[in-house]
Each structure stands twice: as structure tokens, then as C-alpha cells.
N, C-alpha and C positions, 0 to 999 in steps of 0.2 A: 504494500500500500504506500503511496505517496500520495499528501494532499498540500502542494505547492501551487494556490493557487489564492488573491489576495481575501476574498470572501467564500467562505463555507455553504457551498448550498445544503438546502433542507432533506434533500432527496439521500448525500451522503452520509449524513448525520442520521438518518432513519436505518439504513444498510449497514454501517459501520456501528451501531447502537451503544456495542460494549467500550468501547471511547469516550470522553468527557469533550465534547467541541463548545460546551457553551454551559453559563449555571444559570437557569433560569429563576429570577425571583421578583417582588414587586417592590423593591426599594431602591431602582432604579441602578443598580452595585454592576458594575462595570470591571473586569478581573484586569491588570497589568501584569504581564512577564516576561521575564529576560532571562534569555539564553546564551550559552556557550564561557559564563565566564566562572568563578571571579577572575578579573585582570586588574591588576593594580592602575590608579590613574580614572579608567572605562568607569568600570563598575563604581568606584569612589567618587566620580562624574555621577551618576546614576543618582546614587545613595543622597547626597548632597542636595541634585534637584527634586526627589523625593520626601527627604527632608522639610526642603526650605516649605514644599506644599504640604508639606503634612498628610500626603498621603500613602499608602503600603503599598506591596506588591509581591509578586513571587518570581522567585530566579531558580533556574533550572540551570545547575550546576553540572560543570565537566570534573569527575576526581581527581586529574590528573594537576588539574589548576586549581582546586581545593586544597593537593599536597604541595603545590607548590607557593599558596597564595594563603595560607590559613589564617593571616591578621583579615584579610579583605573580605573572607568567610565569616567569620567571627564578628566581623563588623555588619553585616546584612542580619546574621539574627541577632543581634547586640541592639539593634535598630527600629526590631518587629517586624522585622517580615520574613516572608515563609519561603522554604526553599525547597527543591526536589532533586531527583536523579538523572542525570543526563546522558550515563555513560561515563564509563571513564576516561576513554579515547574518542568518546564524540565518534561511536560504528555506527557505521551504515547496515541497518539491518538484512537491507538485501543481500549485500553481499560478504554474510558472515554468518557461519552457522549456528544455528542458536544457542548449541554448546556454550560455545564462544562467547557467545553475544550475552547469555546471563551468568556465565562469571566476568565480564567487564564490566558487567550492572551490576554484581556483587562488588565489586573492588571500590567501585562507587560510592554503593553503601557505607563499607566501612567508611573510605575517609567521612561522609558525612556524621557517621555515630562516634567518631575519636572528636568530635568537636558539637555536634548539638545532643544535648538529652534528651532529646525530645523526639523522635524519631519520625519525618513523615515520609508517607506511605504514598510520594506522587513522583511519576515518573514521565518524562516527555524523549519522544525516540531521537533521537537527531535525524537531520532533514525530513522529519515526518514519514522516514522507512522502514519498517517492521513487518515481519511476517505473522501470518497468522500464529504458528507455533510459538515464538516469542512472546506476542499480547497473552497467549492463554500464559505461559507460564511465570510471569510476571503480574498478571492478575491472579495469579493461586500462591502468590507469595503474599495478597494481601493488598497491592496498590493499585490506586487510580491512574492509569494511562491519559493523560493530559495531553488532548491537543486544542486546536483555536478555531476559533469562530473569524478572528480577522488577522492577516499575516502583512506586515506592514515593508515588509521587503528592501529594509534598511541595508542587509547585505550584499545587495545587489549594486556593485559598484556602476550598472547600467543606466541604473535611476537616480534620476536627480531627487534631489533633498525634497523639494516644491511635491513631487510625487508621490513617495514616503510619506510627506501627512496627507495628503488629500486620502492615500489606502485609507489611511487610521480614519483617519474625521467622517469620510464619506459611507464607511460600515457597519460604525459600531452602532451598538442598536442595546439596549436594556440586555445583560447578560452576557454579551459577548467577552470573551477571552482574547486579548490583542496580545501579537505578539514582536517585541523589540529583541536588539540582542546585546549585551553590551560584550563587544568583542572589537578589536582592532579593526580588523576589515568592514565596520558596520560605522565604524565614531564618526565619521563625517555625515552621514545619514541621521543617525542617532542624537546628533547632537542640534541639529536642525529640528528636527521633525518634535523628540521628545517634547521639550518643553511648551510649545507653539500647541502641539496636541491637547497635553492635560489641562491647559487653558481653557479651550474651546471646550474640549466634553466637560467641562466643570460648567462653563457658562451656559451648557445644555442641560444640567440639572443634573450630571451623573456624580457618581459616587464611586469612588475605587475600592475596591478589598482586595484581601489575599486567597487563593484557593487552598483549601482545608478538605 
């Protein structure tokens, strides 16, 4: 499965059922999350404009950059916000057998239980590619597979900044799950689009949480 596409239709959201693409509820609660880091600098960029709004979010961690970055970890839940499992190597589910593929999600694990006590049970694949065998057996370990309702396509050194929020601004809808990444290859995106975004969906009346 691969869903690299900037809005989630409702068709694959019904088919793909056992996935989380959106939380629907009536308090207007809007989900942020970032992917691929902690990076020092990026993510501390992130956490900062988070901050200054006062609002939370959830980061979908690489282990690899949690072992190597654990002040910058430490400081996202230090902060109140919620984190998940992204892989330790950021695999491509397609092309890694599942073997494989959930002992790199275990390796993950650990680093994130050497540094939060608190244990959550949410997991987002990288590039959105995972086999069916995978989801099952990462869902019988307990977690939610997390994907998005709107992909804002910060990564894409193809698209211009102006683009990247028009994704955000123009999809998200009550419920939607957006998705940023704070990673090098995204900062120039990321740093435009971010803030200019949570302005406007605030001045639409939304509201941010963390997914739990």
C-alpha cells in the first residue's frame, strides 16, 4: 500500500479500514504531525513554533535519530507532546520482508522506552508503504497504524513553499490528520508553510491535539 497523495479520499479510508486516516470528533480538534526526525536545529525549529502557539502535536520518530539525538527527544515529551514509531531506519515496507521490517520496528521501540515511560502504542510506516503482513502484525502487538487524512508535501523539493500550505489550508476539514516532517530535506518547505498554516486553521476555528 502506498497513499502519496495530498488528500485522502473517503473510498480508501472505507477499504483500508484497519488504519487511523482521520479522528473524527465534534470539537473541531485538528491532529499535527511530524515525521522523520528528531534533528537537532529542524525539530527544535518545530518545538519553538509550537510553543510560542501553544499548541501540541505528534512526531513520528526514526530510532536511529532518537539514538543519536536523545536531548531533542527528550525535549518533545519534556514539552507535551506525543510521539510514535517510525522505524528505525525509516524501511520501506515494500521492499523489506516483514521479518525484517518488525525487528526495525522493535529496535525503534526500544530506543523510545530507554527515554519515555510512558509507552505509546502508535506507529506511522514510512513513505506510507507497508504490506499487508506487517499492518497485521504490528497491530497484534497492540498499536495504532497512523496515517493522514492531508499530506502537505513539504518534502518534495519540487514544490514550492506557496504550494505546501495551500495542501494544508485547502484540506483540512474537522478531524483531519496533517502531515509535516521536520527533517533537512523538508526545512525550506517546512518553515514557510508551518507557521502561515496554524494561523489560518486557528483563525478557522480549529483546534490542535495530539493523537492518543
Amino acid at each position: 500500500m502506498n497513499f502519496n497523495w495530498v488528500k485522502t479520499n473517503s473510498l480508501i479510508k472505507k477499504v483500508f479500514n484497519n488504519l487511523v486516516w482521520d479522528i473524527p470528533n465534534s470539537d473541531k480538534k485538528i491532529f499535527l504531525t511530524f515525521d522523520d526526525g528528531p534533528i537537532p536545529e529542524i525539530t527544535e525549529w518545530v518545538l519553538d513554533i509550537l510553543k510560542s502557539e501553544e499548541i501540541k502535536a505528534t512526531f513520528f520518530c526514526i530510532g536511529d535519530n532518537i539514538k543519536k539525538h536523545p536531548e531533542v527527544y527528550k525535549r518533545i515529551l519534556a514539552e507535551g507532546h506525543q510521539t510514535g514509531n517510525h522505524t528505525f531506519n525509516h524501511l520501506n515496507g515494500w521492499k523489506t520482508k516483514t521479518n525484517h521490517y518488525i525487528d526495525n520496528f522493535k529496535l525503534c521501540e526500544t530506543e523510545c522506552l530507554k527515554l519515555n515511560s510512558e509507552h505509546s502504542f502508535l506507529f506511522r510506516p514510512p513513505y506510507g508503504k507497508i504490506k499487508p503482513s506487517q499492518t497485521k502484525a504490528i497491530r497484534n502487538l497492540g498499536y495504532k497504524i497512523i496515517m493522514w487524512d492531508v499530506l502537505s508535501y513539504d518534502f518534495d523539493p519540487n514544490i514550492i513553499p506557496e504550494k505546501c500550505l495551500k495542501n494544508v489550508i485547502s484540506n483540512t476539514e474537522q478531524g483531519s490528520i496533517i502531515v509535516f516532517h521536520d527533517s533537512k530535506k523538508a526545512e525550506k518547505n517546512l518553515k514557510y508553510a508551518l507557521p502561515k498554516a496554524i494561523q489560518i486553521l486557528k483563525n478557522k476555528g480549529f483546534v490542535f491535539d495530539v493523537i492518543s
